[in-house]
N, C-alpha and C positions, 0 to 999 in steps of 0.2 A: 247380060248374064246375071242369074243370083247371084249375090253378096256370100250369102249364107255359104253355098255348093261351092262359089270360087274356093272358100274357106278352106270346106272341110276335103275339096281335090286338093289342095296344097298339104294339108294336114296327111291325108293317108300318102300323098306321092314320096314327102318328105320320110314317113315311118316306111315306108318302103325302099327307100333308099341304104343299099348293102354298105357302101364306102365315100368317101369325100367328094370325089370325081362325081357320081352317082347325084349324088346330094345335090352338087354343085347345078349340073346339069339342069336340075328339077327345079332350083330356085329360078332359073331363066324362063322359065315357063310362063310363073307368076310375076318374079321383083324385074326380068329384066326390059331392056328396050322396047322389048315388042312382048312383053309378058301379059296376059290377061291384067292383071292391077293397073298397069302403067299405063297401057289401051283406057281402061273407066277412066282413068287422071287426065289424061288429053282431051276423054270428051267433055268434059267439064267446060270449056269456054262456048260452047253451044247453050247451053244451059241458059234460061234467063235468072240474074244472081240469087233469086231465095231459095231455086230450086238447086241451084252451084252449091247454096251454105248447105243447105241440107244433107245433098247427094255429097259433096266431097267430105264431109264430115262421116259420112257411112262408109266412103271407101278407104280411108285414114283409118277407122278403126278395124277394118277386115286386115289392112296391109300390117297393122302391128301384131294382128293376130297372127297371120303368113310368118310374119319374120319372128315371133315368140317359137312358133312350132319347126322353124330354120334353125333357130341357134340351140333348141333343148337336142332337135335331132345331131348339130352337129359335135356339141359337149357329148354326147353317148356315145356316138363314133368313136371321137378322140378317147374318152376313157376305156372303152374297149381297145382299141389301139395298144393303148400304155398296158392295160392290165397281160396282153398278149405278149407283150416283149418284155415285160416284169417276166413274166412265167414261163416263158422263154430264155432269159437269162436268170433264171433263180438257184442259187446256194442252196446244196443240198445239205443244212447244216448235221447231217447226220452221219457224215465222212469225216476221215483224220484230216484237222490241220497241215500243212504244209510244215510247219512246225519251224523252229531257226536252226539253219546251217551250222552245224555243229563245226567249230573254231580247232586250230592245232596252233601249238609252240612254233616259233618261229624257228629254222634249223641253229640259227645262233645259240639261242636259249635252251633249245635238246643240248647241245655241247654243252654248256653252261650245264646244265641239271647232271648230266652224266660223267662230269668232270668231279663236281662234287658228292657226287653217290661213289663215288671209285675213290676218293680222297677220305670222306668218313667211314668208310672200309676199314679203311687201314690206321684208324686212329685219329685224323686230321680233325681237327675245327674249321669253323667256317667263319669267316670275319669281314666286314663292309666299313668303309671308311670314308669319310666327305671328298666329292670331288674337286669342290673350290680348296686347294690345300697352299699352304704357308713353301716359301721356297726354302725354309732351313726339313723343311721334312722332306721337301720333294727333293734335294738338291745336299744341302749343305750337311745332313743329319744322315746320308748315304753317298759320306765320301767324295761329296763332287766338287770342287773347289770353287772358288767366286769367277775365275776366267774359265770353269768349261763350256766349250764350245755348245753343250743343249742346253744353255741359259738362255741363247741369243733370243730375240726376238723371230728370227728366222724358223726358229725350230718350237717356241712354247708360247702359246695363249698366255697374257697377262692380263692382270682382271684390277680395272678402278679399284685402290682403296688399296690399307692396308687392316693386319689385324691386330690386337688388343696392345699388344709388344712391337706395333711397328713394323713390322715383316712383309714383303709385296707377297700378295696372294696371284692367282696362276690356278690355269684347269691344272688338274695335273698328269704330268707326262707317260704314269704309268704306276702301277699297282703298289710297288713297294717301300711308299712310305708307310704301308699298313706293318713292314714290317718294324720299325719303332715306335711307332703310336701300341699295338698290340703288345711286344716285350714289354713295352711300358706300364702294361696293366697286368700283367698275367706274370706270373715268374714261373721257370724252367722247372723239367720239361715244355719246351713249348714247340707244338705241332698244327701248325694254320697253312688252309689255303685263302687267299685275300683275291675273288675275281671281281669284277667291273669293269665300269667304260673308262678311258683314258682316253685324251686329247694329242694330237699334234700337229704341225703345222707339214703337212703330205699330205697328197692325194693323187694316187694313179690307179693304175691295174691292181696292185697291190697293195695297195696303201689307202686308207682313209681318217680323212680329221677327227672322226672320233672314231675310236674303235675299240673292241675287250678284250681284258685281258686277267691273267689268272695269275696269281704269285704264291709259293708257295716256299714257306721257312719250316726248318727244324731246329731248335738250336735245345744245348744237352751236354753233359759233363765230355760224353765219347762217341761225339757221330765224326762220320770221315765220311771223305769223297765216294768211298767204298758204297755205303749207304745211299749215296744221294743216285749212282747212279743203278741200283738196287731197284729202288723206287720209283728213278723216273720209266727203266727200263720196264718194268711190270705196269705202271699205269701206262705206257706205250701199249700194251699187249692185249690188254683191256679194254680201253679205251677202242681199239682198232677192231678189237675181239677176231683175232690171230697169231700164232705163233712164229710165224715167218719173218718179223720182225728183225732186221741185224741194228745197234744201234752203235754210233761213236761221240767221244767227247772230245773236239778239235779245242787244242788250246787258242783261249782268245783274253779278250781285256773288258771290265766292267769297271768303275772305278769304288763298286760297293761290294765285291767278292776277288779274293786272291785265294789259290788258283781262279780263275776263268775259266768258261768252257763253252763253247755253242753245241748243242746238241742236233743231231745228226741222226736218220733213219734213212731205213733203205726195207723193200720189200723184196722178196725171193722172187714172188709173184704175180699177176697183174699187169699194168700197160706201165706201173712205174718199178717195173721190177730192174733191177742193177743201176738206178739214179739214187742218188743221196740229196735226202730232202734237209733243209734246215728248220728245224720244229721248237727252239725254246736255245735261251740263253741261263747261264748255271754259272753258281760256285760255291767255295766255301766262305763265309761272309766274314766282309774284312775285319779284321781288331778294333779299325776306327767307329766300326756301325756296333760292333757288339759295346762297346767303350758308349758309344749314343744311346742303346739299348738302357742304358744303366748296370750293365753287368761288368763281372770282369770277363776281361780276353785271356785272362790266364788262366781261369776256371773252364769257362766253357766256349764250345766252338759250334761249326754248324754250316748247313747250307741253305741256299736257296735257288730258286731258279721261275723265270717270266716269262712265260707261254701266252700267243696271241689267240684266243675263242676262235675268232675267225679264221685265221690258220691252218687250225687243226680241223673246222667246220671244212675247210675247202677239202683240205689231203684227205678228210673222210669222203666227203661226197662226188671227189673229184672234179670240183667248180673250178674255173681258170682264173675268172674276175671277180673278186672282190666287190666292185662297188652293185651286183647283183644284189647282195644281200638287202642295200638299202634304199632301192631301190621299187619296194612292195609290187612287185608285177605280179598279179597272183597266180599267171600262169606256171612262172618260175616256181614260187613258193608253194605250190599245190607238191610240188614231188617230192615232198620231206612232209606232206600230212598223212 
């Protein structure tokens, strides 16, 4: 058979070949076992050898030509291939972005935000204080003596080191040491709510090692209990945004306000209607923390009282557990976006 013809039959079978398979098929024609090329290569030992060098020299260069016009046809395929599923999968970049999932407040920090938009209402400041705090502010500076029982170990974080004056430092237990660091800067009238995180050594259903909390002082030549429960009773009303509110002040013991009070709500209506919830602890603040204040206790008087964020996050939304909140399941947390 010509050289030439073998050629240019491999040449047009390959440009005629639609796909891989196709392609494939056709190079067996020529390159395979019993393919026209391979056939001339075998007759080659018949030959006597000048006419072997000559002839297998001729069919060596027809077979590169075969296999040149094999690999350009199968580089085509494949680029057609690719350009086909490019265009097939292509970006219509002339549609909107998916754009990023627009984020919400966590329901903690809604309470938190709404706690202090209902407190600057009415007059309040807002103040923030270090959470690594000294144990004469957390403790000693709000009436607590050196043997009470929330010094122990059992119930407060203490933290290596102490501070400048020697003092064990400690997460701190709870919002209001902000109330004599803050008189200490500001003199009377003085009307602050002080919220943040606070530390303890709990955790259940109820309880968690750290958790927030909101404090809130007034102190003033002539505030009375009268006042405090004024206030709290109307940020109750607010806060809940409802009138059905009944609220009471059960006498109790703080060792940083006398009287004491735990504060006490109950709803008309609802699934907690005729239950009395416990929502905040209250008084009017003792002689010895206004005497810490740097004020006198014979001038002026006052209250306070220390509501937990979460708490009040749960009695609004109606959550049972606590440790939900921190817990970021975003199935939970989607229903307060």
């Amino acid at each position: 058979m010509d050289l030439d013809q073998i050629v240019a039959d491999a040449q047009q079978s390959f440009e005629g070949a639609a796909d891989i398979t196709t392609l494939e098929n056709e190079k067996a024609r020529f390159l395979g076992k019993s393919g026209a090329l391979t056939e001339l290569l075998k007759g080659l030992g018949k030959l006597d050898p000048e006419a072997r060098k000559t002839e297998g020299a001729r069919i060596n260069v027809a077979k590169q030509q075969v296999e040149a016009a094999l690999n350009a046809r199968r580089q085509a395929l494949a680029d057609a291939l690719l350009n086909q599923r490019l265009a097939a999968e292509a970006i219509d970049v002339t549609l909107p972005g998916r754009g990023t999932g627009a984020g919400s407040l966590h329901p903690v920090m809604r309470t938190w935000e709404r706690v202090e938009q209902i407190f600057r209402s009415i007059g309040f400041d807002v103040a923030d204080g270090p959470e690594i705090e000294t144990d004469w502010y957390n403790f000693t500076a709000l009436n607590s003596p050196e043997n009470h029982p929330a010094r122990s170990m059992q119930d407060t974080f203490y933290v290596d080191g102490k501070d400048a004056d020697g003092r064990p430092l400690l997460l701190r237990t709870h919002t209001s040491p902000m109330q004599v660091r803050y008189a200490r800067m500001n003199r009377p009238p003085i009307k602050v709510i002080a919220p943040g995180r606070t530390y303890r050594v709990d955790s259940d259903a109820t309880h968690s090692p750290m958790f927030n909390q909101v404090e809130g002082l007034w102190i003033d030549e002539n505030v009375s209990f009268a006042d405090l429960k004024g206030v709290y009773t109307d940020f109750l009303k607010k806060f809940f945004e409802r009138d059905d509110i009944l609220v009471r002040f059960r006498p109790s013991y703080f060792p940083f306000t006398e009287p004491s009070a735990e504060i006490d709500m109950m709803f008309e209506h609802g699934k907690n209607a005729g239950k009395w919830l416990e929502i905040s602890g209250s008084g009017q603040v003792h002689p010895a923390v206004i005497r810490n204040m740097g004020l006198d206790p014979e001038r002026y008087i006052g209250f306070a009282f220390g509501s937990g964020l979460e708490r009040l996050t749960m009695l609004r939304y109606g959550v049972q557990d606590l440790r939900l909140f921190f817990e970021n399941d975003l199935r939970f947390l989607r229903q307060f976006a």
